[in-house]
Backbone as CSV, one residue per row, in Angstrom:
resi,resn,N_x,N_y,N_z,CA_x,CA_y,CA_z,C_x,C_y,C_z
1,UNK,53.358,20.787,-18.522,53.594,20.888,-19.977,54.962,20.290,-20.297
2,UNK,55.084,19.421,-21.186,56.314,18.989,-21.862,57.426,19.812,-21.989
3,UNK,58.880,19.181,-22.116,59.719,20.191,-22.248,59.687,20.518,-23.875
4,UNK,59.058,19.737,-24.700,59.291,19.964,-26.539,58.758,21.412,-26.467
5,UNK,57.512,21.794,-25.998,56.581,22.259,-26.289,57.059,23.805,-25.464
6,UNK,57.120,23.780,-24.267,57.647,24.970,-23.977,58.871,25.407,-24.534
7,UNK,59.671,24.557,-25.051,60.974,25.084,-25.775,60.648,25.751,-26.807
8,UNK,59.626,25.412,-27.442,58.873,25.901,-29.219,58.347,27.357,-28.877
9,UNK,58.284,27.185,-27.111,57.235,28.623,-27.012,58.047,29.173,-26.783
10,UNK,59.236,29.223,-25.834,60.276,30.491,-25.221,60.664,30.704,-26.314
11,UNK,61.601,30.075,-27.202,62.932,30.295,-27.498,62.575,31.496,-28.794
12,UNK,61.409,31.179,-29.247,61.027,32.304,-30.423,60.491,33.622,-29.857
13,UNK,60.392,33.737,-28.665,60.089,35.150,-28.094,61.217,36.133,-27.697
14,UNK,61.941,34.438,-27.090,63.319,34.881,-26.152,64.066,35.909,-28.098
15,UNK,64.006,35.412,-28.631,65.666,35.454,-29.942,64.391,36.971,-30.275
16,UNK,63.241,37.184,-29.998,62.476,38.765,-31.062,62.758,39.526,-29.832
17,UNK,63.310,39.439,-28.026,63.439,40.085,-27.263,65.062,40.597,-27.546
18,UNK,65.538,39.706,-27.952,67.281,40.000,-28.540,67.472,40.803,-29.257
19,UNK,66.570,40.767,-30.514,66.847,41.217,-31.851,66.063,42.399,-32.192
20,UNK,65.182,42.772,-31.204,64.403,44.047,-30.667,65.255,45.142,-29.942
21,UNK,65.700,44.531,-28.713,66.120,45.162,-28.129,67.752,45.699,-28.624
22,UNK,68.691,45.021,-30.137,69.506,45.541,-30.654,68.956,45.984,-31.632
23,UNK,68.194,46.280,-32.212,67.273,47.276,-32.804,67.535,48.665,-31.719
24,UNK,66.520,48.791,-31.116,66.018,49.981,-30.079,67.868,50.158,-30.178
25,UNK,68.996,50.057,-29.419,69.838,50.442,-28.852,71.069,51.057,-30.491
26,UNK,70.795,50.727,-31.988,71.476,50.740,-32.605,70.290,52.190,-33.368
27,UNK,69.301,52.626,-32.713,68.826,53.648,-33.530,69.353,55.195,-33.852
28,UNK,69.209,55.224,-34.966,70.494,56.657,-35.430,71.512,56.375,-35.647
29,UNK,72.473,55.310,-35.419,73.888,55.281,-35.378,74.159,55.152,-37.258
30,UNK,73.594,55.405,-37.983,73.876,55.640,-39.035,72.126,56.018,-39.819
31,UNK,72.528,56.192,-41.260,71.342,56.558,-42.325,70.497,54.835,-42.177
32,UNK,71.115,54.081,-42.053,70.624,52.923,-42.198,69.647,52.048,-40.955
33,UNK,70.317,53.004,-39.901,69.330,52.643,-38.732,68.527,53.937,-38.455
34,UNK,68.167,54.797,-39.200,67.690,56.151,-39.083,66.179,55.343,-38.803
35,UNK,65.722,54.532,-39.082,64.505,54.274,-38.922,63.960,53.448,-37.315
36,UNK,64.996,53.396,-36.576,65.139,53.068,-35.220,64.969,54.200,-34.296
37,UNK,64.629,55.020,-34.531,64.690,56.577,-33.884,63.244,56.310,-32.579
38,UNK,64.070,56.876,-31.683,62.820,56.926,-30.341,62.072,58.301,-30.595
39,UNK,62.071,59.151,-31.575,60.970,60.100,-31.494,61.880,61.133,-32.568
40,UNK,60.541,61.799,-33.383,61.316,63.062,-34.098,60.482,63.972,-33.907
41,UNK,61.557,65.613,-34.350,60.883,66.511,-34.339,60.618,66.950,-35.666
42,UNK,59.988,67.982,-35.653,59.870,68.807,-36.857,60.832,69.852,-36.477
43,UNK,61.809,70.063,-37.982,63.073,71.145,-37.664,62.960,72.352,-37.745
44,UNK,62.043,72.935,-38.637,61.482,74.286,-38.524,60.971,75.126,-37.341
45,UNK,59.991,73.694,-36.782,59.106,74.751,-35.806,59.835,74.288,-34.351
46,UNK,60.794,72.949,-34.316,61.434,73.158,-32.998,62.500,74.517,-32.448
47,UNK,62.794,74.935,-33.905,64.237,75.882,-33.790,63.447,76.895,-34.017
48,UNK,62.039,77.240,-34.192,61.900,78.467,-34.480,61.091,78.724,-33.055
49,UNK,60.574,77.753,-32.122,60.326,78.024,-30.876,61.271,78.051,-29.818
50,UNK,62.404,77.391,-29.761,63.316,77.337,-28.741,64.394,78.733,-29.458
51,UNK,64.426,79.060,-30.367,65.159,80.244,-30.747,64.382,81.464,-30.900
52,UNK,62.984,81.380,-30.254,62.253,82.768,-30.425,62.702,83.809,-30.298
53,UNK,63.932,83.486,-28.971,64.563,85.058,-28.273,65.575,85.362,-28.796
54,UNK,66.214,84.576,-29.737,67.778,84.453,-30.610,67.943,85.472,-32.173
55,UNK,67.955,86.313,-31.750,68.013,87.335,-32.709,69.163,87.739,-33.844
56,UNK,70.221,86.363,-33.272,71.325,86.501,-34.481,71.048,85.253,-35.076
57,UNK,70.469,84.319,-35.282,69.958,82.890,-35.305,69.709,82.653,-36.541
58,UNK,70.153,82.106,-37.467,70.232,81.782,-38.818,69.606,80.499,-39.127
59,UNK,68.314,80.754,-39.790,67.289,79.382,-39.179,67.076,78.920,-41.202
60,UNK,67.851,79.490,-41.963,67.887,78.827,-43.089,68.792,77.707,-43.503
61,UNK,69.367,77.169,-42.747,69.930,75.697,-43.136,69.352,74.770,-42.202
62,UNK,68.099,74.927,-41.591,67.622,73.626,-40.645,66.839,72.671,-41.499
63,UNK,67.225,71.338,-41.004,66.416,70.552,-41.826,65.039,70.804,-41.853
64,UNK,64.566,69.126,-42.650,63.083,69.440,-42.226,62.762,68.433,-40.646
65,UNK,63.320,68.084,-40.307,63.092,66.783,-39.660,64.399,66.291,-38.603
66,UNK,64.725,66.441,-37.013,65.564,65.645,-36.518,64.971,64.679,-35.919
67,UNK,66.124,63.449,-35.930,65.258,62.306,-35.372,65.783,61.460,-34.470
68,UNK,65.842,61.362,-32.639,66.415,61.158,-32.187,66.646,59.189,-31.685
69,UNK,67.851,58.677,-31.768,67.610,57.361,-31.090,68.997,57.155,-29.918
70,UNK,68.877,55.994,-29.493,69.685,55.508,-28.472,71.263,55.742,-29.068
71,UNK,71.907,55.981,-30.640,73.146,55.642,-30.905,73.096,57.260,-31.698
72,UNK,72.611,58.096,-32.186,72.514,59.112,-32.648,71.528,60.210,-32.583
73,UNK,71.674,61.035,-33.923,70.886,62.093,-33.699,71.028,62.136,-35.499
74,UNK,69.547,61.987,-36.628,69.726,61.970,-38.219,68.742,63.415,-38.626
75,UNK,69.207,63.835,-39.354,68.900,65.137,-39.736,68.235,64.833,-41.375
76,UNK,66.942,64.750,-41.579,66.518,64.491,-42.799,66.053,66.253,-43.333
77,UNK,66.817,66.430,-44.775,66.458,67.306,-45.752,66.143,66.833,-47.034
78,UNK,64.847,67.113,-47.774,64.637,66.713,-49.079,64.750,65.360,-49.313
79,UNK,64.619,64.591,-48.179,64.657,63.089,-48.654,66.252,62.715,-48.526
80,UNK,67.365,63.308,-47.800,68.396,62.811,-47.789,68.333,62.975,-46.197
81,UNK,69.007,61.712,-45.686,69.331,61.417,-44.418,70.733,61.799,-43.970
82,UNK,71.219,62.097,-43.191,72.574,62.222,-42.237,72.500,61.973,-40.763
83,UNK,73.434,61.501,-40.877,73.316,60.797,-38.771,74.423,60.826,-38.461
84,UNK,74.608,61.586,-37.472,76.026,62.005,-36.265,75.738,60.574,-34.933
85,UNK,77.027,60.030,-35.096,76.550,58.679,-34.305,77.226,58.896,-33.178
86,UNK,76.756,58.867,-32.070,76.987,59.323,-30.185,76.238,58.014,-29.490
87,UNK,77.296,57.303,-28.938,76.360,56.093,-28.037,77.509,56.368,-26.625
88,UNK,76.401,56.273,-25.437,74.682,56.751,-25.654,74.146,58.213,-26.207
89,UNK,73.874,58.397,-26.888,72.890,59.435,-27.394,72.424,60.504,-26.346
90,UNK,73.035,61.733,-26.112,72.283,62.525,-24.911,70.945,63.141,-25.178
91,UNK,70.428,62.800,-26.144,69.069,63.406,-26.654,68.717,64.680,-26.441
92,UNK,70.568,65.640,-26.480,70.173,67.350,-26.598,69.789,67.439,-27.370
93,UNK,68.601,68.069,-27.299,67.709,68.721,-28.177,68.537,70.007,-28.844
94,UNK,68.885,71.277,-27.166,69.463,72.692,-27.960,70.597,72.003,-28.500
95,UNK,71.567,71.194,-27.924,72.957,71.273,-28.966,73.060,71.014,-30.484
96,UNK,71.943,69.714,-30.302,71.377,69.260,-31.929,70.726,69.984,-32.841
97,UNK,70.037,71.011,-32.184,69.417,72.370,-33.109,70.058,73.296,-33.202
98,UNK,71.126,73.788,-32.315,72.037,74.885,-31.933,72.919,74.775,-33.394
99,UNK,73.699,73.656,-33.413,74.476,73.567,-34.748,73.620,73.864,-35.885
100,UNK,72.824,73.685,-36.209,72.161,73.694,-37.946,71.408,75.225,-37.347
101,UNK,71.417,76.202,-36.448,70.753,77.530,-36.364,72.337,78.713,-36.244
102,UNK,73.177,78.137,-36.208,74.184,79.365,-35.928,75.320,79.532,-37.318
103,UNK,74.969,80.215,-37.604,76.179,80.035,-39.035,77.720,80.190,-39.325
104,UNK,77.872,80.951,-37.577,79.311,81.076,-37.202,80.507,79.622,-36.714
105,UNK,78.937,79.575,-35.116,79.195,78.466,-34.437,78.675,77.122,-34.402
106,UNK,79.347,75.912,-33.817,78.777,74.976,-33.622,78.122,74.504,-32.563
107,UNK,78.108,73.657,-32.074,77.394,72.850,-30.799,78.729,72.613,-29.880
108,UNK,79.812,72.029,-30.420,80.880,72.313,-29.529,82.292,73.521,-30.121
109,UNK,81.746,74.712,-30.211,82.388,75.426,-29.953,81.668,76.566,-28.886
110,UNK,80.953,76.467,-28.303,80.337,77.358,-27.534,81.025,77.571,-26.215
111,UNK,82.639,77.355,-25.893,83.283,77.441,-25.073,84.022,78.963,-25.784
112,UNK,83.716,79.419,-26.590,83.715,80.774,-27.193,83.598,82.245,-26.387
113,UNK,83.550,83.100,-25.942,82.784,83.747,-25.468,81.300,84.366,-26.230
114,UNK,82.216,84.150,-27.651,80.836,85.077,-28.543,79.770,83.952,-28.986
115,UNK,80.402,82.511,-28.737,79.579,81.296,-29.657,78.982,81.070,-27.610
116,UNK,79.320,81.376,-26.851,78.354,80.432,-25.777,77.230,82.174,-25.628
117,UNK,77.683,83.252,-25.602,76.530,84.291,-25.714,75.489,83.987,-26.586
118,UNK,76.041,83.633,-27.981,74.727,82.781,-29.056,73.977,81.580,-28.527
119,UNK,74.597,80.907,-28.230,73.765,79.616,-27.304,73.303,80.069,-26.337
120,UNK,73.751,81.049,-25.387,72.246,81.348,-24.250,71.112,82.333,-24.751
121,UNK,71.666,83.230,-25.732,70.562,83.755,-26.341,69.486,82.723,-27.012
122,UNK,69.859,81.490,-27.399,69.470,80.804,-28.623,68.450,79.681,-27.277
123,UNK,69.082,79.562,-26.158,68.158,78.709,-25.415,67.503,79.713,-24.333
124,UNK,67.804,80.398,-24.148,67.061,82.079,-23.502,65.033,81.367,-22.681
125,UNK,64.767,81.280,-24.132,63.359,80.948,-24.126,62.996,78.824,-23.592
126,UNK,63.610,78.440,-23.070,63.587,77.444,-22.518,64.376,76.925,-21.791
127,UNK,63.556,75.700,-20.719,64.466,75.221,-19.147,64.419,73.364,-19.065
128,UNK,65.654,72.963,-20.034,65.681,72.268,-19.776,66.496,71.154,-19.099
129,UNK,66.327,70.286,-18.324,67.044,69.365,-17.591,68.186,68.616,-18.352
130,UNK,69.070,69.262,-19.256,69.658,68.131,-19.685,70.815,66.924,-19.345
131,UNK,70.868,67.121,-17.764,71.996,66.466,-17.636,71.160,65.215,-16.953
132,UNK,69.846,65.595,-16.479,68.880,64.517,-16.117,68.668,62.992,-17.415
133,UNK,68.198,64.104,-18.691,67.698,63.360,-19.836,68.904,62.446,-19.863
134,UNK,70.003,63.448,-19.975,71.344,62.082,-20.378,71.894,61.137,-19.055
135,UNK,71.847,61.355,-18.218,71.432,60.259,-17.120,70.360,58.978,-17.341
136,UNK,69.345,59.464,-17.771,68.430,58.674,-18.444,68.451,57.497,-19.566
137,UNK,68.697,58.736,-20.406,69.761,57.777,-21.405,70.792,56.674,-21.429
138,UNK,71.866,57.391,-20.887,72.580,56.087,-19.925,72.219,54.871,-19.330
139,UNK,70.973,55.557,-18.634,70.481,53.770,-17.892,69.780,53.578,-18.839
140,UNK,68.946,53.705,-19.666,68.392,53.153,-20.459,68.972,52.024,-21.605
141,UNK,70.353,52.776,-22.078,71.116,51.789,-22.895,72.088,50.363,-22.163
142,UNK,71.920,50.785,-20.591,72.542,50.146,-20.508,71.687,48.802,-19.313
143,UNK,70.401,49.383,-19.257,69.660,48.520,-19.139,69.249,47.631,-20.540
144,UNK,69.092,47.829,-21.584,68.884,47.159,-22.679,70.204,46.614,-22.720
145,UNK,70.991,46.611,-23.001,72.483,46.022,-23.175,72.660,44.739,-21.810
146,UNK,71.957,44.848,-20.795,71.463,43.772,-19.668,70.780,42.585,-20.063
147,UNK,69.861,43.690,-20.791,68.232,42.699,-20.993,69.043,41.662,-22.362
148,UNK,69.695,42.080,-23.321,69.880,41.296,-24.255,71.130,40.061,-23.133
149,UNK,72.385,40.336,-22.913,72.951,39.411,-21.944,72.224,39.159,-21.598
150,UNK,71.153,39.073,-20.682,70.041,38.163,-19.782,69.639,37.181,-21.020
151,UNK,69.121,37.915,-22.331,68.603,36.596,-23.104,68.917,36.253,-23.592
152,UNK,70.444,35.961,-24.111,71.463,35.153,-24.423,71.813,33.945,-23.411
153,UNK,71.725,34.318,-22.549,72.033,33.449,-21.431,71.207,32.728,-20.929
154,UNK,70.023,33.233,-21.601,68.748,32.345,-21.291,68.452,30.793,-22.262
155,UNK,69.125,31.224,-23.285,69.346,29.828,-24.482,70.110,29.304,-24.252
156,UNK,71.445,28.623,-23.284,71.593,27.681,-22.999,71.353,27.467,-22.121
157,UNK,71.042,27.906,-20.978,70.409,27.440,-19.426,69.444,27.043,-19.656
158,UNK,68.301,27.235,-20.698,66.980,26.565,-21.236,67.178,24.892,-21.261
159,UNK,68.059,24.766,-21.853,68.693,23.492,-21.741,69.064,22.763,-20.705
160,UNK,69.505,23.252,-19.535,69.875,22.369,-18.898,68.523,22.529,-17.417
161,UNK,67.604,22.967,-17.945,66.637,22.854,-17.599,65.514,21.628,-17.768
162,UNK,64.734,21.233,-16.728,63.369,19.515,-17.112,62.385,20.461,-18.163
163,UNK,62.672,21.829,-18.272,61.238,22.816,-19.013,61.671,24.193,-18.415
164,UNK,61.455,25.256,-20.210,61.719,26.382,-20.387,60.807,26.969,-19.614
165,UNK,59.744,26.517,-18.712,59.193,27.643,-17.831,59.437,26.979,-16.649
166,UNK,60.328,26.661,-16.303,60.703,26.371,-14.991,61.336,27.571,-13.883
167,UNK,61.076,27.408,-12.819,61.203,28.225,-11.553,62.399,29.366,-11.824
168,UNK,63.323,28.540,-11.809,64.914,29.406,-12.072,64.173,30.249,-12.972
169,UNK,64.515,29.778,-14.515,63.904,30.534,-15.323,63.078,31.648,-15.240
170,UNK,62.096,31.315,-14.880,60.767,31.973,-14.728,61.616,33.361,-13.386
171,UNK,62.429,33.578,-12.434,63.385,34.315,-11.756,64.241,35.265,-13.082
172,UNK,64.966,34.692,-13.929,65.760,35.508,-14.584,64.534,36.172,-15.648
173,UNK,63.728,36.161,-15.972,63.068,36.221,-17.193,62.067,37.412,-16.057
174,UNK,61.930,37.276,-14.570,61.326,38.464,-14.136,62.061,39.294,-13.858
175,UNK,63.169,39.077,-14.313,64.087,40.596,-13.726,64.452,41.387,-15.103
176,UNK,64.252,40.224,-16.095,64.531,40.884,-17.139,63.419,41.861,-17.296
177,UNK,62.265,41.124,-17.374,61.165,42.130,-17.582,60.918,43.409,-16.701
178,UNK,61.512,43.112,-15.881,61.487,44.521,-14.969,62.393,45.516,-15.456
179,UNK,63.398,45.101,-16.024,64.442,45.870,-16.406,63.885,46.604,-17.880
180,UNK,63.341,45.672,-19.109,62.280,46.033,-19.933,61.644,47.050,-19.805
181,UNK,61.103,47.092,-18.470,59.773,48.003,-18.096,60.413,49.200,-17.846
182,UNK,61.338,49.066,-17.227,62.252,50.409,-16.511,62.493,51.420,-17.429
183,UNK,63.521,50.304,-18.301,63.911,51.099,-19.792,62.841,51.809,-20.713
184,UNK,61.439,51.266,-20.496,60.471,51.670,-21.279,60.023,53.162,-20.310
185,UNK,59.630,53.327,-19.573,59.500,54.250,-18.570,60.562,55.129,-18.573
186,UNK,61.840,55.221,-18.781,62.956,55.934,-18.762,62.708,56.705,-20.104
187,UNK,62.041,55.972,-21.376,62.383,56.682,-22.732,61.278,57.569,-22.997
188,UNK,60.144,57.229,-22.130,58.945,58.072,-21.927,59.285,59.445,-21.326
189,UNK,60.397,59.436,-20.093,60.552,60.093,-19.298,61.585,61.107,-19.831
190,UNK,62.452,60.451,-20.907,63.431,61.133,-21.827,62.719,62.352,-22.634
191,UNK,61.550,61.851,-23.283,60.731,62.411,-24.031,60.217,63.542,-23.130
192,UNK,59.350,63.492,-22.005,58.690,64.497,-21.401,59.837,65.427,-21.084
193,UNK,60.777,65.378,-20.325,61.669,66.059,-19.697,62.568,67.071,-20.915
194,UNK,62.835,66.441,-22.424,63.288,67.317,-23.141,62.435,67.719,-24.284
195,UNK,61.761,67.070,-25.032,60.628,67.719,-26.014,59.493,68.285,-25.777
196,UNK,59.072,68.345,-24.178,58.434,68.421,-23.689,58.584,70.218,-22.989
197,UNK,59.726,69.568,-22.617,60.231,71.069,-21.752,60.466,71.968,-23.068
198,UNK,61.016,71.855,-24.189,61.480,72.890,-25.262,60.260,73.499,-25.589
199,UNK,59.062,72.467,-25.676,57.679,73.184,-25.974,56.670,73.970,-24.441
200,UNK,57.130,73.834,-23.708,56.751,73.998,-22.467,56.392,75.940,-22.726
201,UNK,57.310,76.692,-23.287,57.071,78.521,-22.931,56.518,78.646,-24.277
202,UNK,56.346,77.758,-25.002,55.513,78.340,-26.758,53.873,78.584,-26.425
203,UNK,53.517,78.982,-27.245,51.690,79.242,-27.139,51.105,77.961,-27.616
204,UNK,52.089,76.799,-28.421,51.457,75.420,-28.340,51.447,74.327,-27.476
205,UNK,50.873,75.102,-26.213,50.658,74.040,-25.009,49.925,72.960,-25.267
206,UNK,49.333,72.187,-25.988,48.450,71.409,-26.397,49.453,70.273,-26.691
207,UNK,49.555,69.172,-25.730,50.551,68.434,-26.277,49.965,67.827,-27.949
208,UNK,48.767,67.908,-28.169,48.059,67.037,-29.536,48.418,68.201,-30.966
209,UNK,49.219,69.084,-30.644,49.056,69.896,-31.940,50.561,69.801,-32.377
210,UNK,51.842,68.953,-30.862,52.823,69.220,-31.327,53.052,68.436,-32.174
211,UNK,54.542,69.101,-33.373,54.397,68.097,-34.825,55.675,67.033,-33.877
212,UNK,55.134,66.395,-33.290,56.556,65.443,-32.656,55.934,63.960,-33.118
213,UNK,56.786,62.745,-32.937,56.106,61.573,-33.154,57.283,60.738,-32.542
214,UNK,56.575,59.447,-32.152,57.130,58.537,-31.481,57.958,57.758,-32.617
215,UNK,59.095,57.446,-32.688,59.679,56.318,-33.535,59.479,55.112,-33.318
216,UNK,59.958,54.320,-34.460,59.871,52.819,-34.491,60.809,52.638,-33.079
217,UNK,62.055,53.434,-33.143,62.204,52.246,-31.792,61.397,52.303,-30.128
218,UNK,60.740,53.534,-30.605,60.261,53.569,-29.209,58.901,52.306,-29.077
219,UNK,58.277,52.016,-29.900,57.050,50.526,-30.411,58.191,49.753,-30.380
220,UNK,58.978,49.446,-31.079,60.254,47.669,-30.607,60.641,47.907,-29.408
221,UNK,60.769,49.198,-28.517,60.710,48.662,-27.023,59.767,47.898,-26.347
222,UNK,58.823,48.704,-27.136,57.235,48.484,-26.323,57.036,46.809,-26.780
223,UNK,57.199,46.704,-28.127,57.391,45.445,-28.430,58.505,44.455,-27.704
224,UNK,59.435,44.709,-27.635,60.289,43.845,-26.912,60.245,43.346,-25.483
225,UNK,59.497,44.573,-24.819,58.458,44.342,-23.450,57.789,42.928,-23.529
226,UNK,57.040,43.261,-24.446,55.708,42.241,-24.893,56.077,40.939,-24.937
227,UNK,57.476,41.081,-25.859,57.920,39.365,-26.027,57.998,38.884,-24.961
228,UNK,59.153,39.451,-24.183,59.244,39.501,-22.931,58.223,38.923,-22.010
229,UNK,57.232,39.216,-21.637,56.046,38.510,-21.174,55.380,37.513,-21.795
230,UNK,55.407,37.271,-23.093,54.836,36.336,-23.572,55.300,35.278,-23.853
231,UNK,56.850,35.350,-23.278,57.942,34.317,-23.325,57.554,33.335,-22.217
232,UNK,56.664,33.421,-21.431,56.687,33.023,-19.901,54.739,32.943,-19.814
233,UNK,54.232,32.031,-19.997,52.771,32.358,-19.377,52.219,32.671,-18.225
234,UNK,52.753,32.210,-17.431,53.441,32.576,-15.972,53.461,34.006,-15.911
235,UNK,54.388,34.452,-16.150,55.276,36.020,-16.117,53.738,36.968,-16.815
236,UNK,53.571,36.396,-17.583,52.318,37.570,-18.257,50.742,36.913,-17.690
237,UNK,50.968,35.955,-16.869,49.435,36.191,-15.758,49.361,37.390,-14.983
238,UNK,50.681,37.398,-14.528,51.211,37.694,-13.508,51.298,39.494,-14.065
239,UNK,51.803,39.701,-14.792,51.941,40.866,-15.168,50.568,41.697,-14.852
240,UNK,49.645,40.986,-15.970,47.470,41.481,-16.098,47.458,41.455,-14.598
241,UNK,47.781,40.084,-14.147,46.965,40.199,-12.895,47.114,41.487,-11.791
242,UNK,48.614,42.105,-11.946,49.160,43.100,-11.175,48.414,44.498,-11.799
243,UNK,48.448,44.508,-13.642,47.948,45.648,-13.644,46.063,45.700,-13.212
244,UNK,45.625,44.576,-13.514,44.129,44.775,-13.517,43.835,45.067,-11.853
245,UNK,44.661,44.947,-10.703,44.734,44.886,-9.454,44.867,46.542,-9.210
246,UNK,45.740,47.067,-9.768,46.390,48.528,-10.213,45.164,49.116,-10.466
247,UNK,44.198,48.758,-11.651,43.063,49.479,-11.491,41.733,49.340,-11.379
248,UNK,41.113,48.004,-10.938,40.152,47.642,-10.237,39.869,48.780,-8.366
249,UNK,41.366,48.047,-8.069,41.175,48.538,-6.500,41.342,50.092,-6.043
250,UNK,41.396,51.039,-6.389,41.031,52.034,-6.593,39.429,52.323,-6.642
251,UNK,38.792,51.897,-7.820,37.447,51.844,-8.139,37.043,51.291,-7.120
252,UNK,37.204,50.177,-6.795,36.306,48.850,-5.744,35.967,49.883,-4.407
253,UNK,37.406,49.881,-3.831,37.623,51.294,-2.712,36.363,52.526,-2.818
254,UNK,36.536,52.959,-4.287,35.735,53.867,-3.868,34.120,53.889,-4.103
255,UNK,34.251,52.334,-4.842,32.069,52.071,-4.586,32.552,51.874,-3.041
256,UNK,33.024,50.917,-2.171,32.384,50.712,-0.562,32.545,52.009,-0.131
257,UNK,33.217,53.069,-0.655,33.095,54.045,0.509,31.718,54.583,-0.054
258,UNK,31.519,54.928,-0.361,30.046,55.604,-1.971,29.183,54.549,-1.115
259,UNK,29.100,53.445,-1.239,28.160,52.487,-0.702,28.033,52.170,0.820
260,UNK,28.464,53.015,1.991,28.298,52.387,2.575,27.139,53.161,3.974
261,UNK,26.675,52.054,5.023,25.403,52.074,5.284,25.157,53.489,5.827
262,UNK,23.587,54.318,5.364,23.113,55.133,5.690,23.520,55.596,6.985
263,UNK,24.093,56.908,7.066,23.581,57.338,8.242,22.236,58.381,8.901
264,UNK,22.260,57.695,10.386,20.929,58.851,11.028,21.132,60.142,11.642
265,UNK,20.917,60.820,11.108,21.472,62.691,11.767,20.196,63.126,12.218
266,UNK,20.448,63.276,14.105,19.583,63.987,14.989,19.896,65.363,15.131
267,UNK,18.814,66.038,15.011,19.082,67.695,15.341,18.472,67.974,17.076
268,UNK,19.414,68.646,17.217,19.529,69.279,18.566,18.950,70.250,19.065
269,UNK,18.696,71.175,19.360,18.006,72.409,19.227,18.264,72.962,21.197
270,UNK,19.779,73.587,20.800,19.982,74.074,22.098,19.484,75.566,22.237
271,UNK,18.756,75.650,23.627,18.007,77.029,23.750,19.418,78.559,24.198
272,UNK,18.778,79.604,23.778,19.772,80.444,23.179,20.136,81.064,24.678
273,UNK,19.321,80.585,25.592,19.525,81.292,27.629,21.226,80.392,27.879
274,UNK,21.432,79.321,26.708,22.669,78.707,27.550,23.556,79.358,27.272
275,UNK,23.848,80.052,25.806,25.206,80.823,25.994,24.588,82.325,26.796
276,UNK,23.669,83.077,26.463,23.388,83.884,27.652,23.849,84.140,28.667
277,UNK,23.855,82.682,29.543,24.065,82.588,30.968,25.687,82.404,30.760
């Protein structure tokens, strides 16, 4: 293929993998990126399950709505937004609910004796990992903060390339995507480990009834994945071909075992004088 022609194809995938992936990493950091959020809760029923056991717990100033992303944490009431901007984002759940449930204390004053007794009463009823999630977090932002350097750097080396899907290329553009993938898997893993765990001791074990939802930025990851592969025809054969391999051979495996040739079973018929004797 020509170099005109593959240039027409990378370079518009490469600049929506850029401009995606500073999307995803700028979500929450204000009212204006509130719509970048990797997942929200509902504020009522998260604080009224993780504070079941919290009996001094002042659950009339919680919003209706927190909404978590990579640069914050936005608290929607009545149609007005607010966003506390933290990059990277530890995606505490109790500290972020802890403040809008205690009317004394905050989220960092619980070095208190009487404000950290309210916070273990207030998380009493749940076990969660949070120093894991924000580990997570961490690599996650700072795998995206990679992936964009990788595709910056990919528009002028395009250039001094015979063609944008050339070998080199086609090397940096698979590590990116691996790194893509990682980050996507990490924000999944963010999600299970803390919204997951807060709902974990409630009677709504049903993950389909919880009021939680995925944000836009968690789809512009998924999207920015996508470009990502589709930047490269190559890279996204290659991708199908690995997953359809992933779950063909499993199946295949288990028709030949299911299928394979009859066996003949002789019966014996030993007389009962041999153990006797």
């Amino acid at each position: 293929m020509g170099f005109s022609y593959s240039y027409y194809w990378f370079h518009p995938f490469n600049l929506a993998v850029i401009a995606l992936s500073i999307c995803v990493l700028s979500g929450c950091r204000a009212p204006s990126q509130s719509a970048y959020y990797m997942y929200s809760v509902d504020g009522s029923n998260i604080t009224q399950i993780m504070g079941r056991n919290c009996k001094s717990c002042d659950f009339s100033a919680v919003p209706n709505s927190y909404a978590f992303g990579l640069s914050g944490v936005c608290r929607s009431t009545n149609g007005t937004t607010e966003c506390q901007e933290r990059f990277p984002n530890s995606f505490d759940i109790s500290a972020a609910t802890f403040a809008d449930v205690s009317a004394t204390f905050n989220a960092n004053d619980t070095s208190s004796p009487a404000g950290r007794e309210q916070y273990d009463e207030y998380i009493s009823a749940t076990s969660i990992n949070h120093s894991l999630v924000r580990r997570l977090s961490t690599a996650v932002s700072a795998l995206l903060i990679f992936s964009a350097i990788i595709s910056f750097a990919c528009i002028p080396l395009s250039f001094f390339l015979e063609s944008a899907f050339s070998k080199i290329l086609l090397i940096v553009l698979f590590v990116d995507a691996c790194a893509q993938f990682a980050a996507l898997g990490m924000s999944y893993s963010i999600f299970r480990n803390e919204v997951a765990s807060a709902y974990a001791g409630s009677t709504m074990h049903n993950a389909k009834y919880w009021p939680v939802n995925f944000g836009l930025g968690f789809w512009l990851l998924v999207g920015s994945f996508l470009a990502r592969l589709l930047s490269n025809p190559i890279l996204f054969i290659g991708f199908v071909s690995i997953l359809l391999v992933a779950i063909l051979l499993p199946i295949i495996l288990l028709l030949l075992c299911c299928a394979g040739s009859e066996s003949t079973y002789h019966v014996v018929y030993v007389p009962v004088e041999v153990f006797v004797n």
